[in-house]
C-alpha positions in Angstrom: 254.7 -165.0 37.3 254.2 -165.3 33.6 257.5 -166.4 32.8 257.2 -169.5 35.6 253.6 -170.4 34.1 255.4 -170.5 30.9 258.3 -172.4 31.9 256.0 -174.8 33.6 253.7 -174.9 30.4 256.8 -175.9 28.2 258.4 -178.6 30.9 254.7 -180.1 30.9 252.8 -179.2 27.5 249.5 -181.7 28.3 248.5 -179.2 30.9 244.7 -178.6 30.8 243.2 -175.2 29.2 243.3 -172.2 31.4 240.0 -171.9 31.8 239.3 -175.7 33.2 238.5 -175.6 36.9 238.6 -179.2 38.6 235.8 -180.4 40.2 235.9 -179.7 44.1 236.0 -182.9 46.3 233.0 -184.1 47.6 232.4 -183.3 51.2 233.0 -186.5 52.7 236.4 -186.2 50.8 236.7 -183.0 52.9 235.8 -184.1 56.3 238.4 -187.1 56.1 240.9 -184.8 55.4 240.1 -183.2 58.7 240.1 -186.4 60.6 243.4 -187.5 58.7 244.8 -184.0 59.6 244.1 -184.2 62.9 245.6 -187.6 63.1 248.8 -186.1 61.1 249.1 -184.1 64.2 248.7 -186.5 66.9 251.6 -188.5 65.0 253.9 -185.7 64.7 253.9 -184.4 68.6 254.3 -188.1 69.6 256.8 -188.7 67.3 258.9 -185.1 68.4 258.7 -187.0 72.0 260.2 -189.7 70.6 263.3 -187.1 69.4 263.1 -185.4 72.7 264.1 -188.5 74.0 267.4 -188.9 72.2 268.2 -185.2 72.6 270.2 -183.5 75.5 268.2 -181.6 77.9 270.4 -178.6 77.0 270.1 -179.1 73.1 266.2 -179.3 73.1 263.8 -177.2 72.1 261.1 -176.1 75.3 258.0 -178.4 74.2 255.3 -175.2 73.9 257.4 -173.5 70.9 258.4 -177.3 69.5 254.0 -178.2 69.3 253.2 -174.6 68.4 255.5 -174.7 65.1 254.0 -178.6 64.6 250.5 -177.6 65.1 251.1 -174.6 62.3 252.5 -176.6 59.7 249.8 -179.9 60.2 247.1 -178.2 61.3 246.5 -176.2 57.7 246.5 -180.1 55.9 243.4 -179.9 57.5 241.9 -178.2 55.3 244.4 -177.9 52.5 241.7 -179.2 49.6 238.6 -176.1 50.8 241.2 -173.5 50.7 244.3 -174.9 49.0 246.5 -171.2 48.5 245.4 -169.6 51.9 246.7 -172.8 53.3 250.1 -172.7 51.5 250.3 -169.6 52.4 250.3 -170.5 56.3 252.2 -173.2 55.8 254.6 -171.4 54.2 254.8 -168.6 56.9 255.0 -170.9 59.7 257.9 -172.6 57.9 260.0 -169.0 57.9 259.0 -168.0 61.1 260.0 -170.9 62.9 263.6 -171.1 60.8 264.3 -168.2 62.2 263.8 -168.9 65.9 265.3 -171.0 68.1 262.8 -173.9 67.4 264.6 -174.2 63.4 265.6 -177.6 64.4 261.3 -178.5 64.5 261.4 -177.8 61.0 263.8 -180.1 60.2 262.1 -183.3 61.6 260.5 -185.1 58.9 256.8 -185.1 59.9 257.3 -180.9 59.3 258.9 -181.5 56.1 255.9 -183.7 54.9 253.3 -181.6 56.1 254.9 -178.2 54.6 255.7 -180.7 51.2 251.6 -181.7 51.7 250.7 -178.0 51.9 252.7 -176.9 48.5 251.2 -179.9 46.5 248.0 -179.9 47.4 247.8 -176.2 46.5 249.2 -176.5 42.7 247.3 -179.8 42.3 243.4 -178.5 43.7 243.7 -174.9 43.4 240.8 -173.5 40.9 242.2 -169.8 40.3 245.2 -170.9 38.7 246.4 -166.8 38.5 246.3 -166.7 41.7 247.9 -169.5 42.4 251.1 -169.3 40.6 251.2 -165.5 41.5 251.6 -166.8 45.1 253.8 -169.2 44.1 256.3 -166.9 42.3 256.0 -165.1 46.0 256.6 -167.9 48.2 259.4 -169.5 46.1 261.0 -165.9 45.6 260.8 -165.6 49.7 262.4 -168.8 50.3 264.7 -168.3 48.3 265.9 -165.2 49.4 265.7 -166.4 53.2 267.9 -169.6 52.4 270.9 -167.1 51.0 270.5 -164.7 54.2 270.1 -167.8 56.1 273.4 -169.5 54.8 275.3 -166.2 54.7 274.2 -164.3 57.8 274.5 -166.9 60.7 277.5 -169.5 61.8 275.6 -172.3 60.6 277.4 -172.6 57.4 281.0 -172.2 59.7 279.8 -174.7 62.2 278.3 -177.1 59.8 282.2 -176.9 58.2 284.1 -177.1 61.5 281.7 -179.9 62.7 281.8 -182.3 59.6 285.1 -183.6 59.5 288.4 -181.8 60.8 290.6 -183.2 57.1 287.1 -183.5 54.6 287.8 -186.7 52.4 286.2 -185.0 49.6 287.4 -182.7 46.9 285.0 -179.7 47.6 285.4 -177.5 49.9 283.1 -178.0 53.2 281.4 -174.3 52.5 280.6 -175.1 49.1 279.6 -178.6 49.8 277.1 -177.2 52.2 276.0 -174.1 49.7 275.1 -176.8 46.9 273.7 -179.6 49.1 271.1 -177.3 50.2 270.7 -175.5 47.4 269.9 -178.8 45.5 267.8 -180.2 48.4 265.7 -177.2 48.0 265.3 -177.6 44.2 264.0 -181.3 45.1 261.7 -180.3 47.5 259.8 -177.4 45.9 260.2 -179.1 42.3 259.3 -182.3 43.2 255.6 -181.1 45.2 255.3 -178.7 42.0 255.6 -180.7 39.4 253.3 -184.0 41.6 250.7 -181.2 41.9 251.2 -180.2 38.3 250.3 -184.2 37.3 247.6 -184.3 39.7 245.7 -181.5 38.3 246.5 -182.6 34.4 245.3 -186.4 35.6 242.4 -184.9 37.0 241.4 -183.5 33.3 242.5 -186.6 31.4 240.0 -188.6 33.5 237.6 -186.1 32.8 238.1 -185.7 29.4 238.0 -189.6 29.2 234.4 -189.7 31.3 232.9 -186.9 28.8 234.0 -188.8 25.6 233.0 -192.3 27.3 229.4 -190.7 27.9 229.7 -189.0 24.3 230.2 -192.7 22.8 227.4 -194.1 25.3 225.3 -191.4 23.8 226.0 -191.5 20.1 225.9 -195.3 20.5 222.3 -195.0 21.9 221.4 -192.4 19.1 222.5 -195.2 16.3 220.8 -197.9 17.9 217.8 -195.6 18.0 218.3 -195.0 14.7 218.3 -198.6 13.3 215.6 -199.2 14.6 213.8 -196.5 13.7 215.4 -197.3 10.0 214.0 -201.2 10.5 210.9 -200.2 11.6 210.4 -197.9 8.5 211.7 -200.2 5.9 209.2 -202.9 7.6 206.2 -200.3 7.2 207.0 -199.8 3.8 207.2 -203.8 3.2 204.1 -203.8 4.7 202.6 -201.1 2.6 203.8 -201.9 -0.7 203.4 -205.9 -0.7 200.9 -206.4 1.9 198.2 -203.7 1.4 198.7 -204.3 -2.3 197.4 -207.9 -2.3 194.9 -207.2 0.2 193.7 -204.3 -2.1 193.8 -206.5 -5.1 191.7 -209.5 -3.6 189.4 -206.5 -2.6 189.4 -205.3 -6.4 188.6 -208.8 -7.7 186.0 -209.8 -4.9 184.0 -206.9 -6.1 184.2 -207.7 -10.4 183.4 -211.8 -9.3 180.4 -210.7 -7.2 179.5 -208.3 -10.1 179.8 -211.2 -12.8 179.0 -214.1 -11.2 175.7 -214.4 -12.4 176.1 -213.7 -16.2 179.9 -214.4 -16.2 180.4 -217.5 -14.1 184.0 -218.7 -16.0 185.1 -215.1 -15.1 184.1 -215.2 -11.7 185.9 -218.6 -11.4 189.1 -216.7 -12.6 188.6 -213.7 -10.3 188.7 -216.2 -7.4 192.0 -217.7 -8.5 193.2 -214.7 -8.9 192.1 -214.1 -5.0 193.9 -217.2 -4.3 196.8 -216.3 -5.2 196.5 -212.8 -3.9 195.8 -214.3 -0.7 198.9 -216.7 -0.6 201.4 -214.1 -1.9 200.0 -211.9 1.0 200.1 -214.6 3.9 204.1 -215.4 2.6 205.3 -211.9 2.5 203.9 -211.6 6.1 205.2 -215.1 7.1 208.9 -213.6 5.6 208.0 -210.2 7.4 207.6 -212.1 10.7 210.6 -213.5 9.9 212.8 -210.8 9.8 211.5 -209.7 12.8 212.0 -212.5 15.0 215.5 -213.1 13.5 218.3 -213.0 16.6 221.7 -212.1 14.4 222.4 -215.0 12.8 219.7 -217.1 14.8 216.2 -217.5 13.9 213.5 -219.0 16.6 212.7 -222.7 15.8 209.3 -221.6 14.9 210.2 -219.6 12.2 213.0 -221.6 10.7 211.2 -223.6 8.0 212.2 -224.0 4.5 209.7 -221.3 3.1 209.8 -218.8 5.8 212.4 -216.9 3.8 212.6 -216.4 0.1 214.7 -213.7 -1.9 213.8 -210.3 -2.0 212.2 -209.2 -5.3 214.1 -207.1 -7.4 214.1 -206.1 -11.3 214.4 -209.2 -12.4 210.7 -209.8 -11.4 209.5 -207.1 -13.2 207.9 -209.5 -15.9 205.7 -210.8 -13.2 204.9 -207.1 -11.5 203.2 -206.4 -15.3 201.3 -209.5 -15.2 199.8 -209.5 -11.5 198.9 -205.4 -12.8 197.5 -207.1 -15.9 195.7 -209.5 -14.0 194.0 -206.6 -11.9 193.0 -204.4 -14.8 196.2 -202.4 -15.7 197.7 -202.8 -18.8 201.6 -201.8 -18.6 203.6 -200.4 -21.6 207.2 -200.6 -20.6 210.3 -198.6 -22.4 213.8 -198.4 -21.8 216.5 -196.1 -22.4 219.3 -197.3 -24.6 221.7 -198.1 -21.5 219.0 -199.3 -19.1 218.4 -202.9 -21.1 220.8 -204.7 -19.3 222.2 -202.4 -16.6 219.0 -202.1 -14.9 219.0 -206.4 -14.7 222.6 -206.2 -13.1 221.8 -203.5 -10.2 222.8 -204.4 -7.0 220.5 -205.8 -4.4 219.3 -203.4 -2.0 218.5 -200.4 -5.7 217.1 -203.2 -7.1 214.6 -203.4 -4.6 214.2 -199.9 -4.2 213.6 -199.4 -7.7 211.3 -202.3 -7.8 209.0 -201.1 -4.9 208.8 -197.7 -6.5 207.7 -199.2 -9.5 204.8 -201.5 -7.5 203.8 -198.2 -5.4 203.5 -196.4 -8.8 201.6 -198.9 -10.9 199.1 -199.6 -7.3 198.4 -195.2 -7.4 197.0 -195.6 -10.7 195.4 -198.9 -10.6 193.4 -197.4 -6.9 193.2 -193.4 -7.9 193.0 -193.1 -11.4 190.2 -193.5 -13.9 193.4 -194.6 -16.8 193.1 -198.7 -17.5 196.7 -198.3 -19.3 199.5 -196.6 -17.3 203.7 -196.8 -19.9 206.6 -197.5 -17.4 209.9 -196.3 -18.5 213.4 -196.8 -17.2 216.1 -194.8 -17.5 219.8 -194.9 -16.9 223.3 -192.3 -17.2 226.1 -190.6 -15.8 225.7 -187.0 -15.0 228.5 -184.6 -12.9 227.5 -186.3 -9.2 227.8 -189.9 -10.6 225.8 -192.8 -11.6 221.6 -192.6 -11.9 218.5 -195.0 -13.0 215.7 -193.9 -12.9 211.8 -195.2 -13.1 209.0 -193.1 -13.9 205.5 -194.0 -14.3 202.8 -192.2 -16.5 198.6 -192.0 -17.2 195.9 -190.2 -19.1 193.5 -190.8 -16.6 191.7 -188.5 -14.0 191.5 -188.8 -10.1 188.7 -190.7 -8.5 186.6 -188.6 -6.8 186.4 -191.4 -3.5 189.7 -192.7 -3.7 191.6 -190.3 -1.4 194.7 -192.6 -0.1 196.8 -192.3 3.3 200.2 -191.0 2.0 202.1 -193.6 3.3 202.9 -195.0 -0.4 203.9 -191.8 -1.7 205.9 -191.3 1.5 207.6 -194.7 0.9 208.3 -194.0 -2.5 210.1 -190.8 -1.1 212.1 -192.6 1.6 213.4 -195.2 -0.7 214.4 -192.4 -3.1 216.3 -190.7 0.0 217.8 -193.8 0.8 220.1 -193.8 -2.2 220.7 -190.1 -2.3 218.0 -189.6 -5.2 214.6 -187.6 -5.5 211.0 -187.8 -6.5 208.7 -185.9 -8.8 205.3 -186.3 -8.2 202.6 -184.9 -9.3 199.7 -183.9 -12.6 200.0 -183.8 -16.0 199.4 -181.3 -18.8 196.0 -181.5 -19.5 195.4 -184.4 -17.6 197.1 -187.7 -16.1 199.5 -188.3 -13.8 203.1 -188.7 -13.4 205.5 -189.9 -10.6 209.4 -190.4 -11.5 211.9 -190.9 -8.8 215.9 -190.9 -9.5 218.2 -193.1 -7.5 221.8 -192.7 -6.9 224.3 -196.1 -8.0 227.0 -197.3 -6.5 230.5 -195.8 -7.9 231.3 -199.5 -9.4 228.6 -199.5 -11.5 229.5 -196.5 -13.7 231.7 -198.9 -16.0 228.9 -201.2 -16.6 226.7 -197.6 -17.5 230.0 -196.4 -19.8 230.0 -200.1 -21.2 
């Protein structure tokens, strides 16, 4: 038995895993194949009529042994895909039973041949214990083998099949011989061929399954990536909305309060704490027009309503960081800026989506001390190198002040700061200062290609 499984294995090596078991047919697969059984049987006995018809009375086989050996080979196709082996293994008795009776000359006739050919495919192509299966294989082709040689060497068949061909054979072989190697190879056919067809079944049945897993696998890991982005957009939109949006809003709520404070002894300075409102008030209303339309964009199609010359403008990087120290000025903050010997002009030239990154972190920063520390000056200093993992700039932003005791914040700006730094495979130091003050620095990873511009 092991020696045919691994014969078989080596004549076809995309044969499943032992261990698969394929999926038993659904039960309305099961009661057709009682129905087409059933009909199998009707065809057979009429057809067998048919041959009586053409056969002398004295040559035919009595009709009650003729429908008995019929009924045993058709009738187990029946239910050849519930019990595939056990089936075979009637089939295959009925078969050597009956070729060694009188009625030998049922088996013959080619509705017996299909249904015993049926029998022996279905079972190699359905059955789940494949053990079993080719342990009673090994049996049944071991059998018929062993009653084909007693057959051909026992009887006159072989004699009479040599007398009755031809008196003076035109062929070169001798009629015994011929006879001998025509069955023998007509055998070979006949178990090989519903072997190997139940063989491709069963491997076809695990293709298609292995194809219908990895086709739900994709489904599902394209599902998980589309959740993903959006989760992504809907993140980097919060943050847009935190760091731009809350920021002006927070600014015209800083200024509102100094003009109403100095309006009546100051009134010039309440005139420029209202244009500085303004203009807090416009920024904020663009950013969210830009905002909206990012979110209404369809690819590369943008709704009629939002495609107007202004509704987009450039994202901010480190280029603008000249007007990021006035708009803090404006509000109260006064910036000293520093930059490592390197970072002068490679910070200018980062790519787009760092440059942002950096530039929001730098916003966020400058906003934490402006709403939760008592410091009026805050130093901003940039960094840039090359360590063992690659590429780095870095910002980090420091005070001398102390907390406010009622400015407790949400955590969504730190949190931000911390998801940009992710982004780009960097990391974020947050926290006091020694005595007092506060510092936050955040690290983020370039791009391979900038390295020669660090080096230069």
């Amino acid at each position: 038995m092991q020696r045919l499984t691994a014969f078989v294995h080596r004549r076809l090596p995309a044969l499943p895993p032992s261990d698969w078991e394929r999926e038993s047919p659904a039960h309305n697969a099961l009661h057709r194949d009682v129905l087409i059984g059933f009909s199998f049987l009707v065809f057979a006995l009429l057809s067998y009529e048919m041959v009586l018809s053409v056969t002398e009375q004295d040559k035919a086989v009595d009709r009650l042994p003729a429908y008995a050996v019929l009924a045993s080979l058709i009738l187990p196709l029946m239910f050849r895909r519930r019990w595939p082996i056990a089936m075979m293994l009637i089939g295959s008795a009925a078969f050597m039973i009956s070729g060694t009776s009188s009625a030998y000359t049922v088996t013959m006739q080619l509705t017996a041949q299909v249904a015993y050919f049926l029998c022996l495919y279905t079972a190699v192509a359905w059955s789940k214990n494949r053990k079993a299966l080719w342990s009673t294989m090994s049996i049944v082709l071991l059998s018929m083998t062993v009653w084909i040689l007693i057959d051909l060497f026992t009887s006159d068949l072989l004699k009479e099949a040599g007398k009755a061909i031809v008196e003076n054979p035109a062929g070169f072989i001798s009629p015994d011989t011929a006879f001998a190697l025509y069955t023998f190879a007509t055998n070979v056919l006949y178990f090989g061929g519903s072997i190997s067809l139940g063989l491709i079944s069963w491997s076809n049945s695990y293709a298609n399954e292995v194809v219908k897993s990895q086709a739900e696998r994709i489904a599902a890991q394209a599902e998980q990536l589309a959740d993903r982005a959006v989760n992504e957009e809907r993140l980097r939109i919060a943050r847009e909305l935190h760091d731009v949006i809350a920021h002006h809003i927070a600014s015209v709520g800083v200024q509102a309060a100094a003009a109403r404070m100095v309006q009546d002894r100051d009134p010039q300075k309440a005139s420029e704490l209202m244009k500085g409102i303004e203009t807090s008030a416009r920024s904020a209303v663009g950013e969210t027009r830009a905002l909206l339309g990012v979110l209404r964009e369809r690819g590369s199609q943008v709704l009629p309503e939002t495609a107007t010359a202004d509704s987009r403008h450039p994202e901010p990087s480190m280029t603008g960081l000249p007007t990021l120290l006035s708009e803090n000025q404006a509000l109260g903050l006064s910036v000293a800026i520093s930059r490592s010997e390197h970072a002068e002009g490679f910070i200018d030239s980062l790519a787009p989506g760092i440059s942002l990154a950096l530039y929001r972190i730098c916003g966020e920063a400058l906003a934490n001390v402006r709403r939760h520390s008592t410091a009026r000056t805050a130093t901003l200093s940039l960094r840039s190198g090359i360590d063992e993992q690659g590429p780095w700039v870095e910002a980090e932003v420091t005070d001398e002040g102390s907390s406010r005791a009622d400015s407790s914040g949400s955590g969504y700006g730190l949190r931000g700061i911390r998801e940009r730094a992710n982004l780009h495979h960097g990391f974020v130091e947050i926290g006091p200062r020694v005595p007092r003050g506060w510092r936050t620095r955040a690290r983020l990873r370039v791009t391979t290609d900038a390295a020669h511009k660090v080096e230069s």
